[in-house]
VMD Tcl script that draws the C-alpha trace (Angstrom):
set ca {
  {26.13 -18.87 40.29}
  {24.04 -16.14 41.70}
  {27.28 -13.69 41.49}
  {27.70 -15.09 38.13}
  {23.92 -14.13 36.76}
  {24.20 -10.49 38.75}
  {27.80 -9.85 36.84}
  {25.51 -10.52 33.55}
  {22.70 -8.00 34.22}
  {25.12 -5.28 35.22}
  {27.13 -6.14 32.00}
  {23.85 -6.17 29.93}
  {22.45 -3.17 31.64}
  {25.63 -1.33 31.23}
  {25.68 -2.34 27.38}
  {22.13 -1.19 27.05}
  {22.97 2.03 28.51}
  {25.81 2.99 26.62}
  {23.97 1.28 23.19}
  {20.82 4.23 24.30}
  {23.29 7.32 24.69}
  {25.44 6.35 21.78}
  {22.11 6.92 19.33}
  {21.13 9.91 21.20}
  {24.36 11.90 20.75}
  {24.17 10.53 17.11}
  {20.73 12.46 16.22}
  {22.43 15.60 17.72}
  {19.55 16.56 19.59}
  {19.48 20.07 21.47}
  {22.39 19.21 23.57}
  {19.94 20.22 26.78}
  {17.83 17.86 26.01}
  {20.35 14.98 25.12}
  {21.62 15.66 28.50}
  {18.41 15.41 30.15}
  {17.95 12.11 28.50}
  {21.39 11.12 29.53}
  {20.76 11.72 33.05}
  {17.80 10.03 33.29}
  {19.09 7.07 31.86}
  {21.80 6.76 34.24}
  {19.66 7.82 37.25}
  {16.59 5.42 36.71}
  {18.29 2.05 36.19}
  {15.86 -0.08 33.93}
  {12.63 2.62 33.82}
  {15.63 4.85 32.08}
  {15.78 2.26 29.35}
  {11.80 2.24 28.93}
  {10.72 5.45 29.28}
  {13.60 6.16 26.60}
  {12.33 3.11 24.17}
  {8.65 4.28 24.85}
  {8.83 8.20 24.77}
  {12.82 9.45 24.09}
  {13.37 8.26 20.57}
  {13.32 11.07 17.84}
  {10.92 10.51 14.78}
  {11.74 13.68 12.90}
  {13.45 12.57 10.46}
  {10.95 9.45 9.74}
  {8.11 10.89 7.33}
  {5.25 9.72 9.45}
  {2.57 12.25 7.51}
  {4.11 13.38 4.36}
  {1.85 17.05 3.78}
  {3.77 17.87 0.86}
  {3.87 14.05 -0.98}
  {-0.36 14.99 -0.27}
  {-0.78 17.75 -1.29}
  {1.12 17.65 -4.83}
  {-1.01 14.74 -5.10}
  {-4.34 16.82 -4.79}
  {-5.69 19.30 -7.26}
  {-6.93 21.62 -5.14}
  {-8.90 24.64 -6.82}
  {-7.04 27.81 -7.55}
  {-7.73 29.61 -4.25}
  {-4.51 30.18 -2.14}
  {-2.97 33.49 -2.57}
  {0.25 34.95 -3.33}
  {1.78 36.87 -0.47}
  {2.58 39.57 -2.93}
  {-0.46 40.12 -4.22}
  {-1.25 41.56 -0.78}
  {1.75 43.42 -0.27}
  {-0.12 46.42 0.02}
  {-2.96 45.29 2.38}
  {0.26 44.00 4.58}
  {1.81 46.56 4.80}
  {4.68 45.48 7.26}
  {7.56 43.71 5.26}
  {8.54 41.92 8.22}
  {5.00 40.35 7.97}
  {5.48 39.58 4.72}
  {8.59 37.89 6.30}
  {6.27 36.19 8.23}
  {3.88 34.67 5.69}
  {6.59 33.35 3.56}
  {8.87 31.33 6.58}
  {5.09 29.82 7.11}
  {4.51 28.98 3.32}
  {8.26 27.04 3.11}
  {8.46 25.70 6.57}
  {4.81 24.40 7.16}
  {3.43 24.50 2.74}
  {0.99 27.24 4.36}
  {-0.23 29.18 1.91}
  {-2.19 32.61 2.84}
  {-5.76 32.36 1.96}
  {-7.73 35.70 1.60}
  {-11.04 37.35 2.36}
  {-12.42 35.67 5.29}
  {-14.70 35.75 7.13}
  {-13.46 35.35 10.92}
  {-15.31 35.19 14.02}
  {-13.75 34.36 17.71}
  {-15.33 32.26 20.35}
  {-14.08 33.03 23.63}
  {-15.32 30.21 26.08}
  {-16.78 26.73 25.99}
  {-21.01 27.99 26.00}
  {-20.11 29.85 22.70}
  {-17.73 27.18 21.10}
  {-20.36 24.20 21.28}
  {-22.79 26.25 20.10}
  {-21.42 27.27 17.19}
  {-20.64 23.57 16.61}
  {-23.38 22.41 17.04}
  {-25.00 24.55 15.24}
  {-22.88 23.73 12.34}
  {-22.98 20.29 12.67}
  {-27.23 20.25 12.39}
  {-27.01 22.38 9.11}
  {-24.54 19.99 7.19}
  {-25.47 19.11 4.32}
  {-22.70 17.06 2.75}
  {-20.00 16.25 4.86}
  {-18.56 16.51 8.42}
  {-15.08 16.09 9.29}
  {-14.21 15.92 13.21}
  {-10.71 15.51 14.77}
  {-9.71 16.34 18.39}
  {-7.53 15.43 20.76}
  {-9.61 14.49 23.63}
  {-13.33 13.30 23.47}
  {-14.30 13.16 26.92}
  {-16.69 10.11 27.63}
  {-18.99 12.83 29.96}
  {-22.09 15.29 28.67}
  {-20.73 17.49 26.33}
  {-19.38 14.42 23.82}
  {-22.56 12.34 24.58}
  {-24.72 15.25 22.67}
  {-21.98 15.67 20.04}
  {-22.12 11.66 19.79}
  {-25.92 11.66 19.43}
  {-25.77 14.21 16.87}
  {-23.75 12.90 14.96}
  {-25.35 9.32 14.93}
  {-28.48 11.41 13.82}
  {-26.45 13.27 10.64}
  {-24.55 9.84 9.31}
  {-28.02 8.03 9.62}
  {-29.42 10.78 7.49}
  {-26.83 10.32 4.64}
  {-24.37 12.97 5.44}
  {-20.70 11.43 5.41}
  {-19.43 11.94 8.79}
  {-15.53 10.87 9.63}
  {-13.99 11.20 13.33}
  {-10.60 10.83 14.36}
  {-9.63 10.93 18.10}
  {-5.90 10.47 19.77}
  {-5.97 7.16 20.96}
  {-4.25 8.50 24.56}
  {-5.90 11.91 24.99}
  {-9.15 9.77 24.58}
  {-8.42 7.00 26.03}
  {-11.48 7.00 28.31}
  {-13.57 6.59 25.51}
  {-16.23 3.60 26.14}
  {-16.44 0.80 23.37}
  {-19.87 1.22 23.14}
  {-19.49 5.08 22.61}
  {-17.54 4.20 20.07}
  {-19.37 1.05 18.76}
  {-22.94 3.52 18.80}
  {-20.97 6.02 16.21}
  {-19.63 2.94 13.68}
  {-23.22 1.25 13.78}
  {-24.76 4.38 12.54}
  {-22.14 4.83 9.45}
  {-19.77 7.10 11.36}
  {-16.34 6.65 10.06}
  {-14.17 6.66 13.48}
  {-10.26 6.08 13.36}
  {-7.96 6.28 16.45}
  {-4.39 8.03 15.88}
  {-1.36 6.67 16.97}
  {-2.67 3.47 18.85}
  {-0.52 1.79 21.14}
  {1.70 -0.85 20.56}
  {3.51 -3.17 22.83}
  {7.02 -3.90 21.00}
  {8.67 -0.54 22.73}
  {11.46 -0.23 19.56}
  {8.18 1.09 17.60}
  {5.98 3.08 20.19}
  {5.31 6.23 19.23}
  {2.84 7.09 22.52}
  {5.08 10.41 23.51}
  {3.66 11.81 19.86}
  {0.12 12.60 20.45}
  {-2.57 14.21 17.89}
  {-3.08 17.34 20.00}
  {-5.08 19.47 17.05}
  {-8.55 20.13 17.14}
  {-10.31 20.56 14.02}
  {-14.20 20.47 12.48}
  {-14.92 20.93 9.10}
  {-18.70 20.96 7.61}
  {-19.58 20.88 3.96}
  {-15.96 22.20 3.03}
  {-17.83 25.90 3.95}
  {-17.38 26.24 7.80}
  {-14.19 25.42 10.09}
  {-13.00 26.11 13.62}
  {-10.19 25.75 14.82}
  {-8.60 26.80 18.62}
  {-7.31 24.73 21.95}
  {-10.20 23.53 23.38}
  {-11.49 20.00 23.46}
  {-14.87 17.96 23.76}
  {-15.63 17.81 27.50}
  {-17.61 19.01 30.06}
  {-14.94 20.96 31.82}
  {-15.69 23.88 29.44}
  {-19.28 24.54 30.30}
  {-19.12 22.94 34.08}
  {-15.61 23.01 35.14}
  {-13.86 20.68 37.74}
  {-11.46 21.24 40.53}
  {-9.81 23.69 38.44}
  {-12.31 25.59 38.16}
  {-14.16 26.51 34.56}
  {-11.79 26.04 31.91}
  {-11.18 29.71 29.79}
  {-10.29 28.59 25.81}
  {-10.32 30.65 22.57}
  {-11.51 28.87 19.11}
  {-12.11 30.53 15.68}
  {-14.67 29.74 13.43}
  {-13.88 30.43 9.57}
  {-15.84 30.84 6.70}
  {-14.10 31.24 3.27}
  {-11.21 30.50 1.55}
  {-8.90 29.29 4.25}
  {-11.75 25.95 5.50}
  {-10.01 24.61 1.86}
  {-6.71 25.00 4.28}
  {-8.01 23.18 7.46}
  {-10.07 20.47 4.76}
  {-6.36 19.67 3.16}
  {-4.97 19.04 6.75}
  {-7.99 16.57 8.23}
  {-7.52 14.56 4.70}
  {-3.78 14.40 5.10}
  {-4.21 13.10 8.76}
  {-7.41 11.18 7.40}
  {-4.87 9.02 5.08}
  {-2.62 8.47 8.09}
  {-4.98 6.32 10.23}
  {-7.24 4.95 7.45}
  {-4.53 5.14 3.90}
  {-6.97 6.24 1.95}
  {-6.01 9.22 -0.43}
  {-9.26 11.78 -0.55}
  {-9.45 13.71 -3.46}
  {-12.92 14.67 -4.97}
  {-13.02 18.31 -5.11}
  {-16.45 18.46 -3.72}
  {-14.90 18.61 -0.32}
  {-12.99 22.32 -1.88}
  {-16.48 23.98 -2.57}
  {-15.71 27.13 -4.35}
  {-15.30 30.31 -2.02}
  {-17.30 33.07 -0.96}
  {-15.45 36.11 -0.40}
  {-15.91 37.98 2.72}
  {-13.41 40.76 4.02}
  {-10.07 41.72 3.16}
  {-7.88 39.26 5.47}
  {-5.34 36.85 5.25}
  {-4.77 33.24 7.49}
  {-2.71 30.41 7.10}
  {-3.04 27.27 9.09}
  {0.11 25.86 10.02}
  {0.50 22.89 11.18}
  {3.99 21.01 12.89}
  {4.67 17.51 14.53}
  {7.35 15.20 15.11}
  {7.37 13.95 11.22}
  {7.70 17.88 10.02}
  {11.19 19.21 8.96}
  {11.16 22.32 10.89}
  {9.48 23.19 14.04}
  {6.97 25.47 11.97}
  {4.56 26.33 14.50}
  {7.75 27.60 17.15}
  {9.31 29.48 14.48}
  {6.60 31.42 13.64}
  {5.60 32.39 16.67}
  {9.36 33.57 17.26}
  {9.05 35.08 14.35}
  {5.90 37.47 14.74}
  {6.97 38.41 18.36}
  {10.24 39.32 16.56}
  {8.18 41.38 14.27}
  {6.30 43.33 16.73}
  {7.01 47.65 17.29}
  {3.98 47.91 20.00}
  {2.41 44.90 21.82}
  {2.70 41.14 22.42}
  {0.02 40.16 24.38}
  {0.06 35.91 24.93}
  {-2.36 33.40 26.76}
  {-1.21 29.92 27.37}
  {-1.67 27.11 30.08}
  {2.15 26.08 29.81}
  {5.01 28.32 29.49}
  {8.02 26.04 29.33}
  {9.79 27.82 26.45}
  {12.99 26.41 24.66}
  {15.87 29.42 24.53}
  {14.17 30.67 21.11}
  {10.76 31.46 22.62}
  {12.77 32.94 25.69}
  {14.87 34.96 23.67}
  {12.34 36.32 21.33}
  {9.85 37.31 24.39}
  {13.03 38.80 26.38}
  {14.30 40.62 23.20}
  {11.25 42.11 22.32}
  {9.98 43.42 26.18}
  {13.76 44.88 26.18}
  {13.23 46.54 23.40}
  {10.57 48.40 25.01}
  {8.01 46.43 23.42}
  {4.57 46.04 26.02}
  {5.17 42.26 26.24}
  {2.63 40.45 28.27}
  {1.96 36.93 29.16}
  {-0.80 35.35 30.95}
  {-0.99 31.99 32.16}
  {-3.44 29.90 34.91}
  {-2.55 30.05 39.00}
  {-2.66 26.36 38.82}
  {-3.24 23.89 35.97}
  {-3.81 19.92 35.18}
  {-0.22 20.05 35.76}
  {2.33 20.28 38.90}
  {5.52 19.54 37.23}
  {4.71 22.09 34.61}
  {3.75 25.04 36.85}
  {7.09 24.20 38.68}
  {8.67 24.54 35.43}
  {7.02 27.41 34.18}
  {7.67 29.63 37.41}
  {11.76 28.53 37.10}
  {11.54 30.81 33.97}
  {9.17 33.55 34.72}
  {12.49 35.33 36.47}
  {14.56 35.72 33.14}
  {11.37 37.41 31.15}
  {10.30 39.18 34.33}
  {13.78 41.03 34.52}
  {13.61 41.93 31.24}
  {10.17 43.86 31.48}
  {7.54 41.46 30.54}
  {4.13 41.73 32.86}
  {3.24 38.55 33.75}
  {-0.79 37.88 35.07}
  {-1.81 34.12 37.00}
  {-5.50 33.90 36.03}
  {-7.44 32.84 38.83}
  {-11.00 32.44 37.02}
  {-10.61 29.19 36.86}
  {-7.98 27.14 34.36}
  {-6.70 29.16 31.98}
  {-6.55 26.98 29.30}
  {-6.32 29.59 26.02}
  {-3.41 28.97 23.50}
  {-3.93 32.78 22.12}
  {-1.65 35.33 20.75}
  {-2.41 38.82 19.46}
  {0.45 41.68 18.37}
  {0.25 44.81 17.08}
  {-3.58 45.09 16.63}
  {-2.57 42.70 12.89}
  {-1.64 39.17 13.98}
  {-3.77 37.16 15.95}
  {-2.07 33.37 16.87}
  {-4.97 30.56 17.76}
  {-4.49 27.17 17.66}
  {-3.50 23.76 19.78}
  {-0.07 24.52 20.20}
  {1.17 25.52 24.14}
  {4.32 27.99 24.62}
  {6.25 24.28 25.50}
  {8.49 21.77 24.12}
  {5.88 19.40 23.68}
  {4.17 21.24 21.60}
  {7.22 22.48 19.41}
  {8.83 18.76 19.18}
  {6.20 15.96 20.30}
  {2.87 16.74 18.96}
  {1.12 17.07 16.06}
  {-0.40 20.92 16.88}
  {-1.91 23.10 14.36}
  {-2.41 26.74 14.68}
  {-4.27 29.85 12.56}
  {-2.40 32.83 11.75}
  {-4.77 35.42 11.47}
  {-3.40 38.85 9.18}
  {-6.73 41.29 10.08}
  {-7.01 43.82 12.20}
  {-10.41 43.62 13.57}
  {-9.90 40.00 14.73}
  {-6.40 41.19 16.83}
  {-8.62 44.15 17.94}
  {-10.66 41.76 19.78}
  {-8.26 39.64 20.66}
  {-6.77 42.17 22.41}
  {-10.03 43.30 24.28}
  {-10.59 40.16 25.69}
  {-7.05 39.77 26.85}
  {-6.98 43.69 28.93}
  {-10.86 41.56 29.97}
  {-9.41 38.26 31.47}
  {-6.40 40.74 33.28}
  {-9.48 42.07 35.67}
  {-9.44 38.06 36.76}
  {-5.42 37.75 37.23}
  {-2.84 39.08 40.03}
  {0.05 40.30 38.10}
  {3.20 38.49 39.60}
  {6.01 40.94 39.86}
  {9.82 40.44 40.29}
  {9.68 41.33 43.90}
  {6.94 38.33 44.08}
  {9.24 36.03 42.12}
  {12.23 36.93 44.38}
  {10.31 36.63 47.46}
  {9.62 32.66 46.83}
  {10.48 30.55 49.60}
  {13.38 28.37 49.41}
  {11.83 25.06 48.97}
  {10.06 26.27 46.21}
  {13.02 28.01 44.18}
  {14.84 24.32 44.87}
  {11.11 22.37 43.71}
  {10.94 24.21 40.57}
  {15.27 24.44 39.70}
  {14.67 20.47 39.80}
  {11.25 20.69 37.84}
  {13.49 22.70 34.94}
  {16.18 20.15 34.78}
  {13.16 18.05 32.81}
  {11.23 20.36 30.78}
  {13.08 19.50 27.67}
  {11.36 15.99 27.92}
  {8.29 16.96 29.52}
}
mol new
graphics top color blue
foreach p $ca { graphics top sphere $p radius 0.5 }
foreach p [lrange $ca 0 end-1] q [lrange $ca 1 end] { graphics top cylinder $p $q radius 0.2 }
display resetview
């Protein structure tokens, strides 16, 4: 009998297995990453099965957040700009290039005359805020990925309280993982006072319809439709105090001008995911100042999107570049078109540089990202290991015209498994500074050359080979 029942769970296990690789090689996947799945399913007998239910299934093709279907739906006012219009303030027609990829793969149009300003750390992020947050007037519109239950998000909670009680219309929405610390009665405090809060992406327990490997990673705030930031860091303490890491280094941008109507569009749109509610009234599209001669787009990709917008622009500037790529970014797990571009462009004799933290929240991904520092590093990219604490920046300057800040990380699970979004910034004295505080952080890095890379001890070549094997599913 007992033979009889183990015969059945090897038969049913068996048929499970094969039933899980027959629909991945049927979504034709990146045939690294199918394989990755493949051999963990047949390594890990059982926890293959879940972890493939829970995290491996591909959503692309499922409309989760339909942008376009939203936007057509909206009548925004007439302030997005023609890419031709500013041919001659471009310049560059592979930046022209550039701007239209963005407008078809992500619906990004180019907004003009902005005014821009970069925050470089966490004391001069919350500040500006903050700040921003006490002068509403109207309307506030919050959305990051983590709100850490600590200091930092107890002030923003208590100002916000203050502003809702006051009459100002104050919505919230958090990833239900990345702030998953969050305290009931944190959250219970904000609803009593009129706070609209929505969680995105809760979990759910039947495994056939989890979506907890797609996170909301962006980070967004949007007051009176006037002011909006944008950037990679997050509500928590770590910024201002640091932890074991060390103090956490980010970049955000604040905006003022025609491309907050951008950021507005992409809240609402994620607004009528968690609550379906359809937000229209223009009053949240204020009309415009114009400030100086610019042009950003904010792009935004996820697992719903058709393309892998974010990635292929990215690709696409460094592809674009005739002087300098210079790149911050916690994780650099590339897939072979960020590789290629970076490695292209450095042997072209472009100055290609990347920096990224000695150590970050992450073991498995520094393993991963030193397996790939050899390829770049051979072909002439400088690469710098920040020791001022974590460097936590998701940055990108070229050519003294295109400045990159947003949510998204140089890493698969940015490109495929998150919902990122990202500012691409057309002005030259935003890269200008950009670049500054980049040639800055390098007085705070060692620069890791191939001789260093080639040096590595044995164990640690084999630790990080293995590491590699799963960065497509990381």
């Amino acid at each position: 009998m007992n033979s009889l029942i183990i015969i059945l769970l090897i038969v049913l296990y068996l048929y499970m297995i094969v039933s899980a690789i027959s629909v991945l090689l049927l979504e034709n996947r990146n045939p690294v990453r199918s394989l990755s799945w493949v051999i963990v399913l047949v390594l890990l007998p059982i926890i293959g099965i879940v972890l493939y239910l829970l995290i491996g299934q591909n959503y692309r093709k499922q409309k989760i957040i339909s942008k376009k279907s939203i936007r057509h739906n909206t009548k925004l006012p007439k302030t997005e700009f023609h890419p031709e219009d500013f041919s001659e303030f471009i310049g560059k027609t592979q930046f022209l290039n550039l701007i239209n990829l963005l407008n078809k793969n992500s619906d990004a149009p180019a907004y003009g005359y902005n005014k821009i300003e970069v925050l470089a750390d966490g004391e001069a992020t919350f500040t500006s805020m903050f700040e921003a947050i006490e002068k509403a007037q109207d309307h506030i519109h919050i959305e990051f990925f983590i709100f850490g239950n600590d200091k930092i998000s107890n002030q923003l909670r208590e100002l916000l309280i203050d502003k809702a009680r006051n009459g100002i219309r104050v919505r919230m929405i958090y990833d239900y993982l990345g702030s998953f610390d969050l305290s009931k009665r944190y959250l219970q405090s904000l609803r009593d006072a009129g706070v609209y809060v929505k969680p995105f992406l809760p979990l759910r327990l039947r495994l056939r319809r989890s979506k907890i490997n797609f996170r909301n990673h962006r980070k967004l705030l949007i007051v009176d439709g006037k002011l909006g930031f944008t950037g990679g860091l997050n509500f928590a303490d770590r910024y201002i105090f640091g932890n074991t890491l060390g103090k956490w280094r980010d970049t955000f941008v604040k905006f003022e001008g025609a491309v907050v109507h951008g950021l507005q569009s992409l809240f609402l749109t994620d607004w009528y995911f968690v609550e379906r509610k359809l937000i229209t009234d223009l009053k949240y599209y204020p009309e415009p100042e114009k400030y100086s001669e610019n042009l950003v787009q904010i792009v935004s990709s996820g697992p719903d999107s058709d393309w892998e917008s974010i990635m292929q622009g990215i690709a696409s500037a460094i592809m674009s570049s005739g002087k300098y790529v210079y790149m911050h970014t916690p994780y650099f797990v590339p897939n072979d078109v960020i590789l290629n571009a970076v490695s292209i462009a450095a042997l072209s004799g472009i100055d290609v540089r990347l920096m990224i933290p000695t150590a970050s929240d992450s073991k498995l991904s520094d393993a991963c990202t030193f397996s790939y520092l050899g390829e770049i590093l051979e072909a002439g990219v400088r690469v710098y290991q920040y020791n001022e604490g974590f460097l936590h920046s998701k940055a990108i300057v070229i050519d003294d015209f295109i400045s990159i800040i947003g949510s998204a990380n140089l890493d698969e699970r940015s490109f495929n498994q998150n919902f990122e979004a990202n500012a691409f910034i057309y002005d030259t004295e935003t890269s200008v500074e950009l670049r500054q505080l980049f040639i800055s952080d390098q007085d705070n890095c060692i620069e890791i050359t191939l001789d260093d890379w080639n040096n590595r001890k044995r164990s640690q070549k084999l630790k990080e080979s293995f590491a590699r094997l799963f960065s497509p599913i990381i």
